[in-house]
N, C-alpha and C positions, 0 to 999 in steps of 0.2 A: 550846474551843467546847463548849457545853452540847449532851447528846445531843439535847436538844428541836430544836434548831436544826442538827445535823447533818447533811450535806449526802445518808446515806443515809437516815435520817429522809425529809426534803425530797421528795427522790425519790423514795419509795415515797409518801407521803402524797397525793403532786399527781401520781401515776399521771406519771410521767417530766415532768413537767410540761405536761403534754398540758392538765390543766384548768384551763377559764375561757380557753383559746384559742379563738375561732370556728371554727366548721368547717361541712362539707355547705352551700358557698354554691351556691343557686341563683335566678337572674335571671329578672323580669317581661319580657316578649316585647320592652316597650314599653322596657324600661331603667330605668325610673321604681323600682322597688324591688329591694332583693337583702334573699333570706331567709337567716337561716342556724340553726348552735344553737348554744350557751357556757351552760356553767355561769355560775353567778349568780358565784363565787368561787373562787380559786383551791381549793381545798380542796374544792368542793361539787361534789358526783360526779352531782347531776340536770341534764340538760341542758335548758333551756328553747328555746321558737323565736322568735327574733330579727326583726325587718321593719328595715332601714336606708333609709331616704329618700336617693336619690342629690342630688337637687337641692339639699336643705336642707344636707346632712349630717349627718342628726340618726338615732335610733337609738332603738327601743323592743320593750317584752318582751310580744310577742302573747300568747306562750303560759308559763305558768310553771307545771310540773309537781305542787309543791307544793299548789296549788287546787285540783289535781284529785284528788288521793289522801291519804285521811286515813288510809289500814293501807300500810307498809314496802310495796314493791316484793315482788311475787309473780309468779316468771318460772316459766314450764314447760320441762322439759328441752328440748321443740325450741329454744324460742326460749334457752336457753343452748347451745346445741348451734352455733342458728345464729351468735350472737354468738363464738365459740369459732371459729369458721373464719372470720371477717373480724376478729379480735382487735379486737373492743368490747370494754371496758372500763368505759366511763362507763355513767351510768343516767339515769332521765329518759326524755325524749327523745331515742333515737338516731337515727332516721331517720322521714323524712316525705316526703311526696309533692302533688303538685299538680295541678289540672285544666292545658290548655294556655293557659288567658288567664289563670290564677293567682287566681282570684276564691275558691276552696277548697283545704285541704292537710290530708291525712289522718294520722294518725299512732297507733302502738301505744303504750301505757301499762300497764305491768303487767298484760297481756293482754285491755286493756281498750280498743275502737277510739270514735276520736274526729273529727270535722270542726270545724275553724277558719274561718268564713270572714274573710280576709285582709286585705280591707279595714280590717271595725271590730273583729274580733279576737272577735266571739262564736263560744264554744266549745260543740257540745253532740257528747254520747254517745251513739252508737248502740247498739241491744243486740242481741247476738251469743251463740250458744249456744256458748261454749267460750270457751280463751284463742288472742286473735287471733295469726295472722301477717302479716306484709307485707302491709299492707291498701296500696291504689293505689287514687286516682282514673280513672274515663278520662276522655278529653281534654276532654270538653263537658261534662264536671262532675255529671253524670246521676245517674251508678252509682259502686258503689266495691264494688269486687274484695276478696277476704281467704281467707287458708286458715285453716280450725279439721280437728283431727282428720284431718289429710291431704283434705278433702276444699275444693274451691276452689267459694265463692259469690261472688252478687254482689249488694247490695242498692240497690234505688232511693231517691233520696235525699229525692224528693216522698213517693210513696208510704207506704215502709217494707217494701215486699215483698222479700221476701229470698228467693234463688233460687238450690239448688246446682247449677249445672252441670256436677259432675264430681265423683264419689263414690269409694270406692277399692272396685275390685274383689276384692282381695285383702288379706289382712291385712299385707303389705309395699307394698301401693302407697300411693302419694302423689300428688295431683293440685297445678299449681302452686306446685310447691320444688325448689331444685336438690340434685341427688343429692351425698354426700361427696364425690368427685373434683372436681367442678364448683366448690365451695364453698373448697374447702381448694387448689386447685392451679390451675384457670383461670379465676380470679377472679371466677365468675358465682355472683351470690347470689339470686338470683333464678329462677322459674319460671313464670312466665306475662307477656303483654305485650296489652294492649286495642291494637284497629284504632282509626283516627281517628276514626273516626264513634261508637265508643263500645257498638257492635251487637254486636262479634265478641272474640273472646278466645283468643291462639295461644299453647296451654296444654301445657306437659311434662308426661309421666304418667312416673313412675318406677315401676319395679317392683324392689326390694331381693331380692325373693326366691333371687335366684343367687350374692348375694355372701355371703362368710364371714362366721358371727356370732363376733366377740371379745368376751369376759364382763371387766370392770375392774372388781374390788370394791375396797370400803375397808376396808384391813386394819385401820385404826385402828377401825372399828366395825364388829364381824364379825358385829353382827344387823342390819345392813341389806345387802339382797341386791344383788347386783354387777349395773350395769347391763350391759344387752345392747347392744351397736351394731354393724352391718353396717361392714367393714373390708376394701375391695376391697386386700390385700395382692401385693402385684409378682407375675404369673404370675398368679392368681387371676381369676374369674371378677368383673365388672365390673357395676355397676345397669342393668337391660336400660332404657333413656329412648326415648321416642316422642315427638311432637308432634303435637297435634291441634290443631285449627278450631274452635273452638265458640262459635255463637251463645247470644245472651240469650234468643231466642227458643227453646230446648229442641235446638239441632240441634249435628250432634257430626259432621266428618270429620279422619280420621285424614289427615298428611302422609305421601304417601309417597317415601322416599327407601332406596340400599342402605345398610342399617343394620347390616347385616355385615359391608360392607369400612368402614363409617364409623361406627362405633359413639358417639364422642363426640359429644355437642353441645356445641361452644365458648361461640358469642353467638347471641342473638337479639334482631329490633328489629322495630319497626311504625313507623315515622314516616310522615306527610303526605305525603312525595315519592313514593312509590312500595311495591310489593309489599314484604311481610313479608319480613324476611333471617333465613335461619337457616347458620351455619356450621360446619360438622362434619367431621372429624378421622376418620383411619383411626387403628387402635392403637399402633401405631409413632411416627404423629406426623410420618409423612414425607409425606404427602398430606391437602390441606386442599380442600374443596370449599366456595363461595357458591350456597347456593341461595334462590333467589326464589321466593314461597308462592304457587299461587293455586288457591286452593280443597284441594285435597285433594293435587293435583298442582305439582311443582317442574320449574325450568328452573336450569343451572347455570349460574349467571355468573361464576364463576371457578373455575378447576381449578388448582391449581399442588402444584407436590413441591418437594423439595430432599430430599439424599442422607444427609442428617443429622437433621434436625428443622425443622417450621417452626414458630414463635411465633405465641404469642397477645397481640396491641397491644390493648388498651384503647382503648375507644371506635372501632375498626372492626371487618366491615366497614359501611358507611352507603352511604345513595345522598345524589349532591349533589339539589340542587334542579331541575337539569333532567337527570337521571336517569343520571348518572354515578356510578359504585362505586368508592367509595374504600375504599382497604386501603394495609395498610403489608406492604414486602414484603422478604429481602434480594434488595436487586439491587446490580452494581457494589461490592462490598465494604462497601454500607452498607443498615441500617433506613429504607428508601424510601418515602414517602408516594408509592402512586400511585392517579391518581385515573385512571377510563375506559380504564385499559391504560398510560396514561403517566406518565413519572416526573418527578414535581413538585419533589424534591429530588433534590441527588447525595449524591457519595460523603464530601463531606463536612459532612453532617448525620446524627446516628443519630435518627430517632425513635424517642421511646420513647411517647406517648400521642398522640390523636384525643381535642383537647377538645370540639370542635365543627364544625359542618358547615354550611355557610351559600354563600354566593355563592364565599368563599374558607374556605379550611380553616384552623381553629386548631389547633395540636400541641405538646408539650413535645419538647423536643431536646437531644441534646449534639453541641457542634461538635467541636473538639480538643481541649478539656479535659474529660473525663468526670466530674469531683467536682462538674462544673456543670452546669442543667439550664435552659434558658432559652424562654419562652414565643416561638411563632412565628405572623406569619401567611403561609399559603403560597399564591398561585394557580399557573395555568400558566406565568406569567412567573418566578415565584420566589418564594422566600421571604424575608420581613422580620423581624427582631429586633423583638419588640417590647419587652423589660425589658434594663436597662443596666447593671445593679448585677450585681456576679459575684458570683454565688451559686446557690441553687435555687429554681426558680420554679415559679407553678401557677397556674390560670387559672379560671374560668368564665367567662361571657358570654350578654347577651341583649340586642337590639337592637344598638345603638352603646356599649351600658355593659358595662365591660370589668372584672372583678374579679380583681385579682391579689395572688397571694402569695409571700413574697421572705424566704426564709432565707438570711441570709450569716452572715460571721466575725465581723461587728463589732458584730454584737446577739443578745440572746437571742427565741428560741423566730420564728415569723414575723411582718412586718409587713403587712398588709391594705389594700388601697387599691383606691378606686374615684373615678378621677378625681383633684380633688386635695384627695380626703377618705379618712381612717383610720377603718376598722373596730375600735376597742381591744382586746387581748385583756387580759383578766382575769389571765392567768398569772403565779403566784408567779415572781421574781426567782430564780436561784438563788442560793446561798453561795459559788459560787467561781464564778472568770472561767476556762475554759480559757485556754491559751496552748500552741497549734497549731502545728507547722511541718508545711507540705504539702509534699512529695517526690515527685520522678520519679527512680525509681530500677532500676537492671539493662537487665541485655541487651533484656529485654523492656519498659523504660517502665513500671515498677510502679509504680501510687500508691499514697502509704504517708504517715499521720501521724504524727507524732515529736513526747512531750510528756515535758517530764522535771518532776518536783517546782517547784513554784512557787518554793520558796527553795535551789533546788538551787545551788551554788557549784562554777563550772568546775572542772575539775581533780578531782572527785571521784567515781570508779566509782560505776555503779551496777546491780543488778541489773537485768534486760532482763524485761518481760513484753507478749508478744504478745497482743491483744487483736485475735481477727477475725474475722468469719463467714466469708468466703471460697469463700462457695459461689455457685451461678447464683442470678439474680432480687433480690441483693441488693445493696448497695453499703454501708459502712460509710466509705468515706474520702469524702467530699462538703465541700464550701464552705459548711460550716453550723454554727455554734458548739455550738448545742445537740446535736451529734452525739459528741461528746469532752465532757459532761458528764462519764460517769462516770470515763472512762479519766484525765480530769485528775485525778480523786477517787483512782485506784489511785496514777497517778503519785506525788501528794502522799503515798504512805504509804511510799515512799520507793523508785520504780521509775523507770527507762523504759518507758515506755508505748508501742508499738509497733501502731498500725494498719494492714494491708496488705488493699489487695483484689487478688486474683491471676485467672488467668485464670478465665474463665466466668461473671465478673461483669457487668453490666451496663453501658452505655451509649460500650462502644468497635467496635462492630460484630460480625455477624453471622460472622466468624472468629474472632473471639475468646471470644466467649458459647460457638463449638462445640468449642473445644480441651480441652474437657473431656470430647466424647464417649468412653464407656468406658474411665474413667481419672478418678473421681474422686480417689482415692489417688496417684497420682501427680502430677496438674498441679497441685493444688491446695496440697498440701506443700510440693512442690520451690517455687513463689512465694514462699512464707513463709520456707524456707532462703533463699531465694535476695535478697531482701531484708532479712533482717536483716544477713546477709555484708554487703549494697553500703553500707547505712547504717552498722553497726558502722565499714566500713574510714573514714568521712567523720567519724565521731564515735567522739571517743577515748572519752569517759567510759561507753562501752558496755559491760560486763563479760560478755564471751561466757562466762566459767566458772559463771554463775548466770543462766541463761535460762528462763524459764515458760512456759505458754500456758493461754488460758482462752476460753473458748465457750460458747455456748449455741446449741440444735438443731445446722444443720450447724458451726456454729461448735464443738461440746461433739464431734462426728464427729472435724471437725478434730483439737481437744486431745487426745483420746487417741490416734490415729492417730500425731500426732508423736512422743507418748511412746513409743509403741509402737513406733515403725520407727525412727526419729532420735535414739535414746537421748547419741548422740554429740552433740548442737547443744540438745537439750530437756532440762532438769534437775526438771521438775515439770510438770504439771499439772490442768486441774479442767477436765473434760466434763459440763457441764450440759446435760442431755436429750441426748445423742448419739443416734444412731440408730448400730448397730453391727453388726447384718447388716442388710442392703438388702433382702433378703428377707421382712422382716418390716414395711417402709415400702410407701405406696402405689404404685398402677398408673401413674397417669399423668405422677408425678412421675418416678418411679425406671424405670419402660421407656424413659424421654426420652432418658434420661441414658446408662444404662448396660444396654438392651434388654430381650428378656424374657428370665426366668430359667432357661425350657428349651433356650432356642436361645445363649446366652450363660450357662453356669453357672460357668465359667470367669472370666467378667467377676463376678460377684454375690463370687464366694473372693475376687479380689484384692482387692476394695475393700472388705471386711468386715476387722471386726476380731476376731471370736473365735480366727480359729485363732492371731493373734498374742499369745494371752495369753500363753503361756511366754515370749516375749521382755520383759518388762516388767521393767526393774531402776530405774527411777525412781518419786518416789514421784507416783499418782495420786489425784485425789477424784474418784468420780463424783455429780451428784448427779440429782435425779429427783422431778417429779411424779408421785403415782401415781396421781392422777386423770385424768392426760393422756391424752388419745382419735385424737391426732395420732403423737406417736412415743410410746408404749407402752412401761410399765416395763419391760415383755420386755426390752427391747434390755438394759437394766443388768443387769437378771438373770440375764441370761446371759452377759453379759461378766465378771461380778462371780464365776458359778458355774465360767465356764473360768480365771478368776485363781487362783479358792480352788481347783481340781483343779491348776494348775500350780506349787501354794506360793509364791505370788507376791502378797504383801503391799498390798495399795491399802485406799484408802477408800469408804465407801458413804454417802450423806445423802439417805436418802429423806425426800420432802416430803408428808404425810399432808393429803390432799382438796385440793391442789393441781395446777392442768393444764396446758396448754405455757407457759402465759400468765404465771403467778405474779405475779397481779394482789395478793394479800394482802398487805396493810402489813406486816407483822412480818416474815412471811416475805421481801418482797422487801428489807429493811431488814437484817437479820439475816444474809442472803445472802451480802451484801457484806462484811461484818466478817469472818465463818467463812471466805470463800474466802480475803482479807488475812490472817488469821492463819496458815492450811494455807500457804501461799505464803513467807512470811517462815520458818515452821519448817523447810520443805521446802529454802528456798535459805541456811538461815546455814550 
């Protein structure tokens, strides 16, 4: 096969094949249209905005990015910053917004803000003193909200008067954005939320000034000065965030809640049903509190702890429509939708999202298979399956119009349906078909996929290479073909390909996500030994004398971890982006997990890897962005400096103005060859 056509090519070029897939669907009240974005073509990295006609079936291009920019895309480090903690990749059009009858959708363009109206698809440009962010409509289509410069305005859409509500007082504050923790760990990208009526705006003020500055230069060019970025690191002092009130009309109150025993703010929401919700976290993470806004002052509507940690579900909490608080909670050994106090599912559903909230509740779920993920609808009576296909499902929804999406085994990338009409994605084809065996295997019920070379011939050893992230929040073994893209890609160079997700993964309940508490290092390992043993004893052609592992973030933790401590079961491996002391990773992630680092220093040693350098007798690569702002080249530099003090031979491949992401074609393409070859030298 010609390299043009090669399947790491492929994959690096069409961004994993992510482009020319539809994505960001969102539904007219009425049902009547679903908007969404897709590149024009596989290959074509600008995103355009989409309108599908439910009735007809038919599909057209409102908006096409191309028209509006005649000079390359010109982002500002926020808005790379922001894209970097919700890993955008594409350009164009990444996100947009809508009044509540869908009659306008606003959207950023190379820091340049724009209004559609949606009907006929006339686009014009607002002008704005700076490069925009997160511009929002509110709900009656009036006004549209936008942050420049950290400071949050809002412009009238008759008028043209444009009006800051919220300026920064301090050279670290920010009005409407969400702070690093927020962004990078509790999934909140956002910073401000307009009331219904359109009048008011419940705005987070960050102030950075208490967290630690980290400097990340480019050593590849040592006359441009290293960026500065606030990095609330484990132990370390956290971005002090507030919420305030504030009118269109110039008026400004501050919420008040105890922001010392609750220092995060989770979510926040304004819907039509009821008072503003705002939900916030003590630092630990063991007590969560719902509070309801009104005016300046809070009432709590729900208080709850648990001994461990309690999660943050996506899309709660909300109030239903006659003013019921829905949240997901563990109750009974499962992720419980409860709605007013009660529990709408049992124990044997895990939710895992709140896609929506209406007379009954819509949620994603895993029943008793966790590689699968199946849309639901739930009332008081129960809940109903609504997708049949086993696989992974995803939903939106407005009126009666139901948009869903369905990854399974037996096709590539997702299929889009609304009704019984297809949304097409544009998505390149890939060059190879996996061929997946899914497993339950071990004392514990471990999923694990099992892929060996496409023209492998029974009876023929082969070297074993583990392929897993195996950390919380992730899942790598799923009912989705496109997920063993590459691993079929390593397989074919002539491995076993070994997928395992072990405890503290996601979607088999709230005892199992906690088996991890302080004890990354151990639960997390022993899975991986402990799976490859049950699968090896079932499949002869496993050659336990030549076993690898390879990772990236916790995955890259993982790999060297094994090499480190398991020298006896691990013959090689390759830690891409590892984090390697805990200490040097974020607050809200890493206190979850493994607490703070004063009152647990103890916990922070076992699960680190430096002082394990002297043990290292197999061979390692590490490799490393060093433009990453997430896990920080520190971590290899210093695994890399306690290796070279304990004479202890490994590799280094640092990746010059690359960041967690390794969005670059060459780089991501080139990746994959380098670690193949380290891999085959390391196990002949």
């Amino acid at each position: 096969m010609g390299n043009e056509t090669s399947f790491p090519r492929q994959q690096a070029r069409t961004q994993r094949f992510t482009l020319g897939a539809p994505r960001n669907f969102t539904v007219a009240p009425d049902g009547s249209h679903v908007y969404f974005l897709r590149t024009a073509a596989a290959t074509s990295r600008a995103n355009g905005l989409w309108v599908f006609d439910t009735a007809t079936g038919t599909e057209r291009l409102l908006v096409d990015p191309n028209d509006l920019l005649t000079d390359p895309e010109d982002l500002s480090p926020e808005e790379r910053a922001r894209r970097e903690r919700s890993r955008e990749q594409a350009a164009g059009i990444v996100a947009y917004a809508t009044d509540a009858d869908f009659r306008q959708a606003v959207f950023a363009l190379s820091g340049r803000l724009f209004v559609v109206e949606l009907a006929g698809g006339a686009v014009r440009e607002l002008p704005v003193p700076g490069s925009v962010l997160d511009p929002r409509l509110d709900p009656t289509g009036r006004r549209v909200g936008y942050v420049v410069g950290g400071a949050l305005h809002v412009v009238d859409l008759e008028s043209g008067e444009d009006r800051v509500l919220a300026s920064p007082d301090g050279p670290d504050v920010t009005w409407g954005l969400a702070e690093f923790v927020a962004a990078e760990e509790m999934g909140r990208y956002r910073g401000y939320w307009f009331s219904p009526d359109g009048e008011h705006v419940l705005a987070a003020r960050v102030d950075n000034a208490p967290v630690l500055r980290w400097h990340i230069a480019d050593p590849a060019n040592p006359a441009t000065p290293a960026a500065e970025i606030a990095y609330p690191a484990a132990g370390t002092p956290n971005a002090e965030v507030s919420v305030h009130v504030l009118g269109v009309d110039g008026t400004s109150v501050e919420v008040e809640w105890d922001r010392e025993a609750f220092p995060y703010l989770n979510t926040a929401s304004w819907s039509s049903h009821g008072r503003p919700l705002l939900q916030v976290q003590s630092r630990d993470q063991r007590h969560v509190r719902v509070l309801a806004v009104d005016g300046g002052a809070v009432e709590v509507v729900a208080d709850d702890t648990d001994p461990v940690w309690l999660e943050i579900v996506p899309g709660a909490p909300a109030w239903t429509p006659d003013g019921k608080l829905v949240q997901v909670l563990p109750r009974d050994g499962a992720n419980t939708l409860v709605v007013g106090g009660e529990s709408w599912t049992g124990p044997d559903l895990q939710v895992r999202s709140v896609v929506e909230v209406g007379e009954d509740v819509l949620v994603t779920a895993s029943a008793d298979d966790p590689t699968q993920v199946h849309v639901y609808r739930v009332t008081a009576e129960g809940a109903e399956r609504l997708t049949t296909e086993p696989g992974v499902h995803a939903a939106a929804r407005g009126g009666d119009t139901l948009v869903l999406s369905w990854s399974g085994l037996d096709h590539f990338g997702a299929k889009v349906r609304v009704g019984d009409h297809e949304i097409p994605s544009h998505a390149e084809t890939p060059v190879l078909t996996p061929e997946v065996r899914l497993l339950t295997v071990g004392e514990r019920n471990l999923r694990a996929a099992l892929l060996f070379p496409r023209d492998h011939v029974k009876g023929t050893k082969l070297p074993v290479l583990l392929d897993p992230y195996g950390g919380p929040h992730a899942q790598r073994v799923l009912y989705a073909r496109n997920a063993y893209l590459a691993s079929q890609w390593l397989a074919d160079q002539g491995f076993a390909v070994l997928v395992v997700d072990g405890r503290g993964t996601p979607g088999r309940g709230p005892e199992w996500e906690r088996s991890i508490a302080f004890d990354f290092a151990g639960a997390t390992l022993e899975d991986q030994v402990d799976a490859l043993h049950a699968v090896a004893a079932q499949e002869e052609d496993l050659d336990l004398s030549r076993v690898a592992i390879r990772g990236w973030s916790y995955g890259g933790y993982l790999s060297a971890l094994a090499v480190l401590r398991r020298p006896d079961v691990f013959h090689a491996g390759i830690a891409g982006a590892p984090v390697t002391d805990w200490r040097l990773y974020d607050t809200h992630y890493t206190e979850r997990y493994l607490g703070h680092p004063d009152e647990k220093p103890e916990v922070y040693d076992t699960n680190s890897l430096i002082e394990d350098a002297p043990k290292l007798e197999r061979p390692l690569m590490i490799v490393h962005g060093l433009a990453d702002d997430n896990v920080v080249a520190a971590h290899t530099l210093r695994l890399s400096s306690a290796l070279l003090a304990a004479g202890r031979p490994h590799t280094v491949l640092p990746l010059s103005g690359v960041t967690h992401m390794t969005p670059q074609e060459q780089v991501a393409e080139n990746l994959l060859l380098l670690q193949v070859d380290f891999l085959k030298k390391s196990l002949a």
